[in-house]
C-alpha positions as CSV (number, residue, x, y, z in Angstrom):
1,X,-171.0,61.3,-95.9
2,X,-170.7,61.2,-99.7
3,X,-168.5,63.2,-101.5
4,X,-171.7,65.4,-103.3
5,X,-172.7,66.0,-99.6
6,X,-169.4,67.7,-98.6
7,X,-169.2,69.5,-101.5
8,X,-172.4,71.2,-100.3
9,X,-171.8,71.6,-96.9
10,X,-168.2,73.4,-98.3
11,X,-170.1,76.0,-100.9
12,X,-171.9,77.2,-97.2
13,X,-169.0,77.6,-95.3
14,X,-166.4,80.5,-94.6
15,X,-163.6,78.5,-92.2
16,X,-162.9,74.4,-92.6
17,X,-163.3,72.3,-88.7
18,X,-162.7,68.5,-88.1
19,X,-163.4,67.0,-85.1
20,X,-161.9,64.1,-83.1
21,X,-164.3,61.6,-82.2
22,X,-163.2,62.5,-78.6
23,X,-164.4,66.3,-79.3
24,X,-161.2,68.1,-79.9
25,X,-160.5,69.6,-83.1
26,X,-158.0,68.9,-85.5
27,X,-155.6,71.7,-85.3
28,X,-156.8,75.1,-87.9
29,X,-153.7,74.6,-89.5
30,X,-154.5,71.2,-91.3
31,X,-154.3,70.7,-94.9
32,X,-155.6,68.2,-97.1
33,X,-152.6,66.6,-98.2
34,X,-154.8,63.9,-100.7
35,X,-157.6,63.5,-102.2
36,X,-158.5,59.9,-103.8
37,X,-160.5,56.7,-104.5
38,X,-159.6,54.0,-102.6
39,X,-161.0,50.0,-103.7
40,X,-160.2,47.5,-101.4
41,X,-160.7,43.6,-103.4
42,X,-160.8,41.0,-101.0
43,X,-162.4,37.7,-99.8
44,X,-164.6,37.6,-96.4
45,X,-164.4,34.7,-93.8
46,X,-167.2,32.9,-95.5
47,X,-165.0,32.8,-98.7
48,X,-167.3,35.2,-100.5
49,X,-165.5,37.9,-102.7
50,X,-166.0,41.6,-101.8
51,X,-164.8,44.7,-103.4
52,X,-165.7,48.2,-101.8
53,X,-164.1,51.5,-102.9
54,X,-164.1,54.9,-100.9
55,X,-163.8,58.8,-101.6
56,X,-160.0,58.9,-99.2
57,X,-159.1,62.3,-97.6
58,X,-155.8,62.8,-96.0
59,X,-155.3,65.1,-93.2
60,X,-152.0,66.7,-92.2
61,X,-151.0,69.0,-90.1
62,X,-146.9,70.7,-89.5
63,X,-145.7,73.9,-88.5
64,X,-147.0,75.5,-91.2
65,X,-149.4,78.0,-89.1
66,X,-149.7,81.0,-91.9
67,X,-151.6,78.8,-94.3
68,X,-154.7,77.5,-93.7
69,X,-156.8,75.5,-96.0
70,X,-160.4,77.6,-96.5
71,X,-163.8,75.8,-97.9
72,X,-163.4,76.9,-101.7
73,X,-159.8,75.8,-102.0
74,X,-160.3,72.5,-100.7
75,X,-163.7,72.0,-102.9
76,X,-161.7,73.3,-106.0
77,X,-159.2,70.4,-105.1
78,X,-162.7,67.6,-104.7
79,X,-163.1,69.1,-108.4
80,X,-159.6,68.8,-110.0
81,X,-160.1,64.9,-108.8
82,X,-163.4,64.2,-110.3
83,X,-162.5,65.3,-113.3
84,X,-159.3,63.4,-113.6
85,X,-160.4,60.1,-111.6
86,X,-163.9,60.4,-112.5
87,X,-165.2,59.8,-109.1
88,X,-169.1,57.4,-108.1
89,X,-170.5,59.9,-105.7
90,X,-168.7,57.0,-103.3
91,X,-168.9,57.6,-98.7
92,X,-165.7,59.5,-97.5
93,X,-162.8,58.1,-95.5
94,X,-160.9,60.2,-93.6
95,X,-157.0,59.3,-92.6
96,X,-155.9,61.2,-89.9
97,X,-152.4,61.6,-88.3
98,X,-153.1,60.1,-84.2
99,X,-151.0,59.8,-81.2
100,X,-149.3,56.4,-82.8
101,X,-150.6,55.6,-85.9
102,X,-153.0,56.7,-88.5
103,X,-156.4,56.5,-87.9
104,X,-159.0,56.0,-90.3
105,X,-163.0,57.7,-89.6
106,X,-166.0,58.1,-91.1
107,X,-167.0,61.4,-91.6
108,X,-170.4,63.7,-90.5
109,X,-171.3,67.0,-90.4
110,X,-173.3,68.8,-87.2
111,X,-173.8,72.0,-89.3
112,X,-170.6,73.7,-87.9
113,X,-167.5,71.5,-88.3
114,X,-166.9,67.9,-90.1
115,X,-167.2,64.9,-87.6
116,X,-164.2,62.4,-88.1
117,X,-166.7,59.1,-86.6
118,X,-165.1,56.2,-85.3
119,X,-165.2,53.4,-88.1
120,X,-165.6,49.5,-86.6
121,X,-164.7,46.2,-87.8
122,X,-167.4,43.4,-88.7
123,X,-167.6,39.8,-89.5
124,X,-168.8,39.9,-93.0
125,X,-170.3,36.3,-92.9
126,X,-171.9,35.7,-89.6
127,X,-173.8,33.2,-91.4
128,X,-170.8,31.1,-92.3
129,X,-168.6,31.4,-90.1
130,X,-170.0,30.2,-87.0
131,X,-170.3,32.9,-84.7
132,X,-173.8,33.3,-82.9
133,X,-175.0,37.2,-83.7
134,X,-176.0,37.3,-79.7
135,X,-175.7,34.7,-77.0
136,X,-179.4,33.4,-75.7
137,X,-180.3,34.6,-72.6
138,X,-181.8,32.2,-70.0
139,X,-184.0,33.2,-66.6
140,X,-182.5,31.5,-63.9
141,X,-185.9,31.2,-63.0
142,X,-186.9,29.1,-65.8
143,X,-184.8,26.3,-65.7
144,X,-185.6,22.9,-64.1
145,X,-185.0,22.5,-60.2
146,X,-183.4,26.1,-61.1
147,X,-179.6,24.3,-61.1
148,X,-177.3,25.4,-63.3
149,X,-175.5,22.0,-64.5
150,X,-173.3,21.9,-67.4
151,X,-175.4,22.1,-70.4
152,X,-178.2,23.4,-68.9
153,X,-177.6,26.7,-70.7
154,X,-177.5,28.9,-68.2
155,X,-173.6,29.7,-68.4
């Protein structure tokens, strides 16, 4: 999700909901504790360089059960930061307190609550570093005398 969409999705709503990837939500008392761009420079496997940059959200939640962060508070914050980082209408990132360690998502919207999405790791460079994108697969019945020797492919 860009950062225009939330802001739309926020001007409709009357309460604030993320939820987990596994379906639970994050607790009501959450806050926003940051609001940022994020640019990660780096080089792939290939040896290409790469720059990317991201909206970053950080959630938070204590003890603090009395105050609760409501849709025009946390889109008057999205504001104050455009107009002093002067924010690309860049994806989201959300950083979320887990179990262990923080977790970083992707984030959706299912017209209710804000979907923290599972983000995954990819090789950049398939093409140069020498991974196949997807082993071949082989009929049994199609090889010679059907055997299955070294070489023959079908392992």
């Amino acid at each position: 999700m860009k950062l225009s969409e939330i802001k739309t999705h926020l001007k409709q709503l009357k309460t604030i909901g993320f939820q987990l990837p596994n379906g639970e939500l994050v607790a009501p008392h959450f806050h926003v504790t940051e609001v940022g761009r994020v640019k990660k420079d780096f080089i792939d496997c290939g040896g290409k360089v790469r720059s990317e940059a991201v909206i970053n959200f950080q959630l938070w939640e204590e003890q603090d059960y009395d105050h609760r962060l409501h849709p025009d508070k946390l889109l008057n914050i999205i504001e104050l930061s455009e107009k002093i980082f002067e924010f690309d209408d860049l994806e989201i990132e959300v950083e979320y307190q887990g179990k262990d360690t923080i977790g970083k998502y992707n984030l959706d919207f299912d017209g209710t609550n804000f979907l923290l999405t599972s983000k995954l790791t990819a090789c950049l460079a398939l093409d140069a570093c020498g991974i196949p994108a997807e082993k071949p697969r082989i009929k049994i019945s199609d090889l010679q005398n059907n055997s299955c020797a070294p070489g023959s492919g079908c392992c």
